[in-house]
C-alpha positions in Angstrom: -15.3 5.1 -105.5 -18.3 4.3 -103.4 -18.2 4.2 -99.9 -18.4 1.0 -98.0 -19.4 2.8 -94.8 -23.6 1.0 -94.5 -25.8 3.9 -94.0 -26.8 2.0 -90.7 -25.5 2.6 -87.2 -25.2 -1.0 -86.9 -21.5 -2.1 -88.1 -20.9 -5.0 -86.6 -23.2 -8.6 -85.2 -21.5 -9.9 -82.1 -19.6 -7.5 -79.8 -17.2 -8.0 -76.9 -16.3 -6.6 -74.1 -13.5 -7.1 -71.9 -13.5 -5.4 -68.5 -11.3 -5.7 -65.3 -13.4 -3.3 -62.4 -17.2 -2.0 -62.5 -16.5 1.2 -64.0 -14.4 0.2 -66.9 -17.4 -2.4 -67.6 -19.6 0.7 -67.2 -18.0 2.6 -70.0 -17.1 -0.5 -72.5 -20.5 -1.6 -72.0 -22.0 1.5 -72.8 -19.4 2.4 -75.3 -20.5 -1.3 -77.2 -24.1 -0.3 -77.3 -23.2 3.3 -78.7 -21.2 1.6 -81.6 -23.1 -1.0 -82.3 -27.0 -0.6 -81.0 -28.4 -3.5 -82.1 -25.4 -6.2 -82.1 -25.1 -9.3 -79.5 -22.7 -8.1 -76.6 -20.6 -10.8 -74.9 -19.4 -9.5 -71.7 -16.0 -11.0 -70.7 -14.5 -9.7 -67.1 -10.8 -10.5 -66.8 -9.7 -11.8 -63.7 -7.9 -10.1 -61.1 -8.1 -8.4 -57.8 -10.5 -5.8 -58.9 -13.0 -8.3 -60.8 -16.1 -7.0 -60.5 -18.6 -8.2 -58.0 -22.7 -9.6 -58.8 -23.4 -6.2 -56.6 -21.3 -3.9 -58.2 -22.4 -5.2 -61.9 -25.9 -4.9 -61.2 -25.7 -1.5 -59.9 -24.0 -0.4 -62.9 -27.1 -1.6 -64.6 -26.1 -2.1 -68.3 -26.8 -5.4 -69.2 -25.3 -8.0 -72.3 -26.2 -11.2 -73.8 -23.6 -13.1 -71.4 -21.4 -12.6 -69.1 -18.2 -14.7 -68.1 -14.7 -14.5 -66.2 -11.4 -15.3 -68.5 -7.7 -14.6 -68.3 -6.1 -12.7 -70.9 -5.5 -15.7 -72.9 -8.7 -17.2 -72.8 -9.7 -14.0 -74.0 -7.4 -14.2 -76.4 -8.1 -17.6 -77.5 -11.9 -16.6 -77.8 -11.1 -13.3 -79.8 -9.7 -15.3 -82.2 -10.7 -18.9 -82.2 -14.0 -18.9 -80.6 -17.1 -20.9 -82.2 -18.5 -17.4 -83.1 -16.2 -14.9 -83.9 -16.4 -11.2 -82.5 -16.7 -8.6 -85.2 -15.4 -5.9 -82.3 -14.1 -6.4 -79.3 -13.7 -2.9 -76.9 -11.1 -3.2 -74.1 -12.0 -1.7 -71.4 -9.4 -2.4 -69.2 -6.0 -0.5 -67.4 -3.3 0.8 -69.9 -1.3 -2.5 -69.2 -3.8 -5.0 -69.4 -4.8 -3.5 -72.9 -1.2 -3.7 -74.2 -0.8 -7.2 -73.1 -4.2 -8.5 -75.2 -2.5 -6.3 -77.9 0.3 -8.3 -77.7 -1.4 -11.4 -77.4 -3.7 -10.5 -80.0 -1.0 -10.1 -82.3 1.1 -12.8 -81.7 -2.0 -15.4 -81.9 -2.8 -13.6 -85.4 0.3 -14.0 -87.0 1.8 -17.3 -85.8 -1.6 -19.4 -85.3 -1.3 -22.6 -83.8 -4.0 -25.5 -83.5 -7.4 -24.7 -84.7 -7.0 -21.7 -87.5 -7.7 -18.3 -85.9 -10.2 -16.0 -87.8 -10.6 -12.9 -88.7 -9.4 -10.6 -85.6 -12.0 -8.5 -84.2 -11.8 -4.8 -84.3 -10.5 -3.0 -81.4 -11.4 -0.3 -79.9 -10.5 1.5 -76.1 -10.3 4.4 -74.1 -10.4 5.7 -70.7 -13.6 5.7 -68.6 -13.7 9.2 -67.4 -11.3 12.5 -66.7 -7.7 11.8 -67.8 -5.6 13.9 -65.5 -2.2 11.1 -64.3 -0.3 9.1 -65.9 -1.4 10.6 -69.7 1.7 9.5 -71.7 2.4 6.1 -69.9 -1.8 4.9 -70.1 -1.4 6.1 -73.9 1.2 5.0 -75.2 -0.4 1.0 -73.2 -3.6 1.8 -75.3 -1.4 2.5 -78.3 -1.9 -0.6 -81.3 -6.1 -0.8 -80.9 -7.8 0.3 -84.3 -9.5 3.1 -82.0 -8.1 5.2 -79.0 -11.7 7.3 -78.2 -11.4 10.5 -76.8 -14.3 11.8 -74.8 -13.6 15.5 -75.8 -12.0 17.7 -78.3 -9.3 18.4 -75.5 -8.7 14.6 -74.6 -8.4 14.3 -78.6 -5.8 16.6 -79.2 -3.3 15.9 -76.2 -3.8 12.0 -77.2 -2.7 12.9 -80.8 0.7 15.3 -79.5 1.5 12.5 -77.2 1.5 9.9 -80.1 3.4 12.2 -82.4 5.9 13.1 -79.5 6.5 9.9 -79.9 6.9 9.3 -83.6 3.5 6.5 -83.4 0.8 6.8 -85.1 -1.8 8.7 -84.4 -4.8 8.0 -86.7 -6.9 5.8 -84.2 -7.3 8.5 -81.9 -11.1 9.2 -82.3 -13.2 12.3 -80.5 -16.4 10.8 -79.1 -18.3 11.5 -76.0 -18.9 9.5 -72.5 -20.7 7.2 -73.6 -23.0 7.5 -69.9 -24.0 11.0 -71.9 -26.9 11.0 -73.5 -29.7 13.5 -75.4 -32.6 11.0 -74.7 -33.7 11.2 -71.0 -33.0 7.2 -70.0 -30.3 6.6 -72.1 -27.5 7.2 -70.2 -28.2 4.0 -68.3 -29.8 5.6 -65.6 -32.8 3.1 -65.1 -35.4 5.8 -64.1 -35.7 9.8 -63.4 -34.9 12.8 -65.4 -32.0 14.8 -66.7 -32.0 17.9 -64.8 -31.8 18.8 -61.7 -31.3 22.6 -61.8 -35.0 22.9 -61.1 -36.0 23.5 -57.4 -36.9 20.5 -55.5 -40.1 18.9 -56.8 -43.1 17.1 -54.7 -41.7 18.7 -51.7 -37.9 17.2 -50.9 -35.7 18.5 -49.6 -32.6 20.8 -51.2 -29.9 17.4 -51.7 -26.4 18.1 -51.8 -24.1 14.7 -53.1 -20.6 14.4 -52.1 -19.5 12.2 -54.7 -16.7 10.6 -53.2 -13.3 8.7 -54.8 -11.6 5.4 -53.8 -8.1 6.7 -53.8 -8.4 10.7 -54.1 -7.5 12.0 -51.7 -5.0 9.1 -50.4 -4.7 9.4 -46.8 -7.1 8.7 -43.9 -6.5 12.2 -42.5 -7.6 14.2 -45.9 -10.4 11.5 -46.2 -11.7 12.2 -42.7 -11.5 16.1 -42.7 -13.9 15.5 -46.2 -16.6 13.5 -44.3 -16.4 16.1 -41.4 -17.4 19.1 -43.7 -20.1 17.1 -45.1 -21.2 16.3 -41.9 -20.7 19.8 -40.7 -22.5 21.2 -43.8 -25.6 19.1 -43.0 -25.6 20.5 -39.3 -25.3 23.8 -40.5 -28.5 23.5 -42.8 -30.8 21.4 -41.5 -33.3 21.4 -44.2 -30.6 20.2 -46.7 -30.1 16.4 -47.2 -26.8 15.5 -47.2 -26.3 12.5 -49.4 -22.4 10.2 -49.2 -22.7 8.5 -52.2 -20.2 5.9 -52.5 -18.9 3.4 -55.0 -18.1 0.4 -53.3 -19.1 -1.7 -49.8 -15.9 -3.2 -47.8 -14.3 -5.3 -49.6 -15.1 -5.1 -52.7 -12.6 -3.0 -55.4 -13.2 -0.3 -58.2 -10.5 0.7 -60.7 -8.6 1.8 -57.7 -7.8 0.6 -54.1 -9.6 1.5 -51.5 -7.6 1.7 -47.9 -10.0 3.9 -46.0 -13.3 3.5 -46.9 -15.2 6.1 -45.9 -18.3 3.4 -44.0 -15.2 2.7 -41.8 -14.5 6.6 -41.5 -17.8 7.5 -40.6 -18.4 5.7 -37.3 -15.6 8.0 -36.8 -17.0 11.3 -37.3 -17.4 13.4 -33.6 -21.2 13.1 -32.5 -21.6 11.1 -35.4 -23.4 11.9 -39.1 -26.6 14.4 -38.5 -29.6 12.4 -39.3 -29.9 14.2 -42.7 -26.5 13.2 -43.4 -26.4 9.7 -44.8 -24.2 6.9 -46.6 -25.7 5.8 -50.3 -24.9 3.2 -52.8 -26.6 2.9 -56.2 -26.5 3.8 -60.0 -25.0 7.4 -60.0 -27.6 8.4 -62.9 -30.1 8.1 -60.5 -28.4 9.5 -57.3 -27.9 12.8 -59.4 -31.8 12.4 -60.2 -32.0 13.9 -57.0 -29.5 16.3 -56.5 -29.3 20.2 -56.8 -25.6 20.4 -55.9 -22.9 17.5 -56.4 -19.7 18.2 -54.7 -16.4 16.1 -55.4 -12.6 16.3 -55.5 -12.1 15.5 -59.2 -14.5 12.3 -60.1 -15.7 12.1 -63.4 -19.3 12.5 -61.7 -18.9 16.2 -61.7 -19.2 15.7 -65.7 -22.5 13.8 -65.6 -23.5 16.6 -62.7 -23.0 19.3 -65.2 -24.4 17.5 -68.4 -27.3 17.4 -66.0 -27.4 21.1 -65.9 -26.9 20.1 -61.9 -24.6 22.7 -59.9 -21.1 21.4 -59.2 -18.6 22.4 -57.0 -14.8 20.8 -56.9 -13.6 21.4 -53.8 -10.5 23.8 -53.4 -10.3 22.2 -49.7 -6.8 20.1 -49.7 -5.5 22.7 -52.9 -5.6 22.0 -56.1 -2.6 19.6 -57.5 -2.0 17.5 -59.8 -2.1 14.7 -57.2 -6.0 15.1 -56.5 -6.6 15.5 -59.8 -8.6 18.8 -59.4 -6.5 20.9 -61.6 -8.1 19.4 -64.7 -10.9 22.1 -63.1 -8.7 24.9 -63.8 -11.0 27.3 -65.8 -14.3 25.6 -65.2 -16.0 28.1 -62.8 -16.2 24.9 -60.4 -13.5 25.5 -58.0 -14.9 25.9 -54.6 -14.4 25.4 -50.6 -16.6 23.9 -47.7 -16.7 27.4 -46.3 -18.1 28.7 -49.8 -20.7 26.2 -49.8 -21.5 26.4 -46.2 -22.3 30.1 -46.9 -24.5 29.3 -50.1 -22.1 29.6 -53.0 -23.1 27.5 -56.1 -21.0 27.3 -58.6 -21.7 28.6 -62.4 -19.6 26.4 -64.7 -18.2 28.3 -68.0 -19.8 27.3 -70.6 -16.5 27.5 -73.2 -14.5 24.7 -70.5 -17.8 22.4 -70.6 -17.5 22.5 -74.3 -13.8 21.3 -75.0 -14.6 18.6 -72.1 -17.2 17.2 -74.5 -19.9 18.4 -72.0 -23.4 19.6 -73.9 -26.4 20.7 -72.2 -28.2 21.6 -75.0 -27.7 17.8 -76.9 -25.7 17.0 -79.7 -24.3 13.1 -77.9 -26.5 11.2 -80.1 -24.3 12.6 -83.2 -21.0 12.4 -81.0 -20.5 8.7 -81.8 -21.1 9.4 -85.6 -17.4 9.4 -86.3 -15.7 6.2 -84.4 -19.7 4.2 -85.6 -18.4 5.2 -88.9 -14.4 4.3 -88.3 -15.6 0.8 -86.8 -17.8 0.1 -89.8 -15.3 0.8 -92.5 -12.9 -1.9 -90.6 -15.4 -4.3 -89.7 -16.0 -4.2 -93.7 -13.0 -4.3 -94.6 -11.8 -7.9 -96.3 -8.8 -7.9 -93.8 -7.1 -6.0 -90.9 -3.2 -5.9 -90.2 -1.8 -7.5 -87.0 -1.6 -5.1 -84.0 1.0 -3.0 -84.1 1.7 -1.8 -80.5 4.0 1.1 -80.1 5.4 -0.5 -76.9 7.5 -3.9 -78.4 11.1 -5.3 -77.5 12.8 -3.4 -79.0 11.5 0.3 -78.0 10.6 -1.3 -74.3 13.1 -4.1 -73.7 12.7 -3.1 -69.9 9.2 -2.4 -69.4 6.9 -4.7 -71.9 8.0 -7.9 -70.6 7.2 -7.1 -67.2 3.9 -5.9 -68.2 3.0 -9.2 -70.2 4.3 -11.0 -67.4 1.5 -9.8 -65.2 -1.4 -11.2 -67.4 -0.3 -14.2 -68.7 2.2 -13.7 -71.2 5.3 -14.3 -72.6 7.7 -11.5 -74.0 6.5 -12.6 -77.3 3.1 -12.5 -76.4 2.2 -16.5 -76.5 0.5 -17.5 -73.3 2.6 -18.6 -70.4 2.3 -22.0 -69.4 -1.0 -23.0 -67.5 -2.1 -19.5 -68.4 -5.4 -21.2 -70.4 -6.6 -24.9 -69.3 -9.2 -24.9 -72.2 -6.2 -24.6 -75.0 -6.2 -27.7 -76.9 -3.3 -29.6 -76.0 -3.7 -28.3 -71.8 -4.1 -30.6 -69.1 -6.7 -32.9 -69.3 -8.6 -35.4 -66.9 -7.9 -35.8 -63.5 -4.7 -33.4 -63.2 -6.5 -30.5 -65.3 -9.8 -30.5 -62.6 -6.9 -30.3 -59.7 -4.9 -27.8 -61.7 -8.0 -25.3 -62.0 -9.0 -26.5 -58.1 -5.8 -25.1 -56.7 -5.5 -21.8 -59.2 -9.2 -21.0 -58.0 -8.0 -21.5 -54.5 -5.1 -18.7 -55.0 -6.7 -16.8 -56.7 -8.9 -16.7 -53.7 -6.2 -16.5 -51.3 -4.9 -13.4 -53.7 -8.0 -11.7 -53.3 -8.4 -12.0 -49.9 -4.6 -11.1 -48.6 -4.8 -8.0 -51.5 -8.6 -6.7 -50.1 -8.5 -7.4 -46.4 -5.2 -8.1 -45.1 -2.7 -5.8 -46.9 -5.2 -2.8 -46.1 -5.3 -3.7 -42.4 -1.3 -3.3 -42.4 -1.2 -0.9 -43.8 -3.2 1.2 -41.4 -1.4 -0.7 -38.5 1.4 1.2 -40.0 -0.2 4.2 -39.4 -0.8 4.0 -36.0 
C-alpha cells in the first residue's frame, strides 16, 4: 500500500498556536515552523496572569501571520468552528491548560452545537525545555494530543514508562529536538551572530561570562542574593572579564513562573554595588550567548543552547544539587561546578555521551531531528478523519482532580464552556449588556493581574521581614 506521507516537509496550510507565557510561545512558535515551514501560523495567547507582554514577544523574536488574545473556549470555538479551519494546532501551554483544551476539544467534537464544527486540527505539545519536576503529573495533563514531543532520546523514553505505568497509550510520544536548535547558523531564531562561541574573543572584547539566571530557581531572596554576590564578586576578581546578568523579564511582567525577587530589585542590593563590568541584560538569549565564552546557570534550559553552541557551561554546585533546583538533571554531564571553581579558572568540559541522550549535537544532525513528528503530523493531517481526544485524565480515573482543573480555564466537568466563558458564541450576550459584560471582565482581569504581579509579591516579602 502506498504511503500517504507527501514527500514534502510541508503537511499542513494554516497552523495554530496557543501559548500562555513568552517562552512557551518561544517553543510552539518555533516548534510550528519546524513542522510545518511554509504554512500560515496564527498565534493565539491564552489569557491569564502570565500572558505575554508586546516586550517580552518581540524579544522572543519569532514572528506569525497574526496574533490575538482568547480564552480557552474561544480557542476552542476557533479550533473548531472558525471561518478557516486549522490543519494543526500546537499547545504550548502548562500541563493543565493543555488537558482542559483537550477536554474542550473533545466535547465540542463530539456533541457540536450551533454552526457545524469541522474537521479538528491536529494536536501536538510538549514541554519547552529540561523536564526535571513534576514529570508524571505535566504528562499525564499533556496526555490525549496526537503528539507528546520529546526533545531527547532520554525525555522520550521516561515519557513512554510514565504512560505505560499508567496503562495509557503511549504512541504519541515523539523524539524530536528543541526546536531553538538548529544546524543552519540563524535558524534558531537568533536574529544575528554566529553559533559558536568556544573561539577566543574576536575584534578585541573582552572574555564574557553569562549568568543565565531563573525566575523561580532558586526560590528564596537569600539563595537569590548570595547568586548575584558571586557574580558580582567574580567580576571584581577578574577585571578584564565582563560579567553579563542576563535576565528574562523586567518588573512586572511574568514568564512561565513567578517571579518574587527579581534580581533588578536584588541588585541595588548588592554591597558596594555591581563592578562596572558587571551588568544587568535583557534580550533574545541566541544573541546574548553570541557573545559569551562561559554561561553559568542553576539548571535553565539555556545551559543546552550554551552547549549546542560548543560554549563552556558550568551548573553551579553552590546551593547543592537537589531535585528542588533542578540541577541534578546535570548529574553526569561534566558541568557541575562552584563559584570558587570558576573564580580560580575552571571551565567545564561537558561529556559528550550526556549531551547526546539530551538531544544536544554539536556536530548537526537538528535539521533531520524533526523528520519523524513532520512525518507523524502529515499522515494525520491526511488522514480523511481523526478520533475525538481521548485524554487519559477523565471522570472517571480523576473524579477529584479534572474538574478542578477545567474549572480554572473555563470549563465545565464535561468540558462545554462555562457560562460567559466566550461572548462571541452565537447565542451570548448581545448589544448593550454584552459591551458591559466584556467592560467589567477586562476590568478584572486587570484587577487580577495587578493584585497577582504587584501586590501579592509585596506581601509576601513583608512576610519575610
Amino acid at each position: 500500500m502506498p504511503s500517504r506521507i507527501p514527500s514534502h516537509p510541508l503537511s499542513a496550510e494554516r497552523v495554530a498556536v496557543l501559548a500562555d507565557s513568552d517562552t512557551r510561545w518561544k517553543w510552539g512558535a518555533l516548534t510550528a515552523r519546524r513542522l510545518a515551514p511554509d504554512a500560515r501560523i496564527d498565534g493565539l495567547l491564552l489569557r491569564g496572569r502570565a500572558t505575554p507582554t508586546p516586550r517580552q514577544l518581540a524579544e522572543v523574536g519569532v514572528a506569525t501571520d497574526t496574533l490575538r488574545e482568547v480564552t480557552g473556549a474561544q480557542f476552542v470555538r476557533a479550533a473548531l468552528r472558525g471561518d478557516e479551519p486549522y490543519d494543526v494546532v500546537v499547545l504550548a501551554c502548562v500541563g493543565g491548560a493543555v488537558q482542559a483544551m483537550l477536554h474542550g476539544l473533545a466535547r465540542a467534537a463530539a456533541e457540536p452545537v450551533g454552526s457545524p464544527a469541522a474537521r479538528r486540527p491536529v494536536l501536538v505539545t510538549g514541554y519547552v525545555g529540561i523536564v526535571y519536576e513534576k514529570l508524571a503529573d505535566g504528562l499525564l495533563l499533556r496526555h490525549g494530543a496526537d503528539l507528546v514531543l520529546a526533545n531527547s532520546r532520554h525525555d522520550a523514553e521516561r515519557f513512554r514508562d510514565v504512560y505505560r505505568g499508567v496503562g495509557a497509550d503511549a504512541g504519541g510520544v515523539v523524539e524530536c529536538a528543541l526546536p531553538f536548535l538548529a544546524d543552519t547558523p540563524g535558524d534558531d531564531g537568533a536574529t544575528s551572530g554566529t553559533t559558536g562561541a568556544s573561539a577566543p574573543p574576536a575584534g578585541g572584547r573582552p572574555f564574557t561570562v553569562t549568568f543565565a539566571v531563573q525566575p523561580s530557581v532558586p526560590d528564596n531572596r537569600a539563595d537569590r542574593a548570595y547568586l548575584l554576590r558571586r557574580a558580582a564578586e567574580h567580576a571584581r576578581a577578574h577585571p578584564a572579564r565582563e560579567v553579563l546578568i542576563k535576565l528574562r523579564s523586567r518588573p512586572g511582567e511574568h514568564t512561565t513562573h513567578i517571579e518574587e525577587q527579581p534580581y533588578q530589585k536584588l541588585a541595588t542590593r548588592v554591597p558596594g554595588g555591581l563592578p562596572a563590568n558587571c551588568r544587568l541584560v535583557y534580550g533574545h538569549m541566541g544573541e546574548v550567548l553570541d557573545r559569551t565564552d562561559l554561561l553559568v546557570t542553576v539548571s535553565s534550559t539555556a545551559a543546552l543552547e550554551s552547549l549546542h553552541r560548543r560554549v563552556p557551561t558550568a551548573v553551579l554546585t553552590d546551593l547543592g544539587v537537589r531535585e528542588a533546583l533542578g540541577n541534578h538533571h546535570f548529574l553526569g554531564s561534566g558541568c557541575l561546578a562552584s563559584w570558587d571553581e570558576l573564580d580560580a579558572g575552571h571551565l567545564p568540559e561537558p561529556d559528550p555521551e550526556w549531551t547526546a541522550r539530551q538531544g544536544v549535537r554539536p556536530d548537526g544532525g537538528y535539521d533531520a531531528a524533526f523528520d519523524a513528528a513532520r512525518a507523524r503530523v502529515a499522515e494525520l493531517a491526511f488522514a480523511p478523519e481523526l478520533p475525538v481526544p481521548a485524554p487519559y485524565y477523565t471522570p472517571v480515573t480523576a473524579p477529584g482532580y479534572l474538574p478542578r482543573i477545567l474549572a480554572r480555564y473555563g470549563f465545565r466537568p464535561d468540558g462545554s464552556p462555562r457560562p460567559g466563558a466566550d461572548p462571541g458564541a452565537p447565542g451570548a450576550a448581545n448589544g448593550l449588556r454584552a459591551v458591559l459584560r466584556t467592560a467589567v471582565r477586562e476590568a478584572a482581569r486587570g484587577a487580577y493581574r495587578h493584585g497577582v504581579q504587584r501586590v501579592a509579591p509585596v506581601i509576601r516579602r513583608m512576610g519575610d521581614l
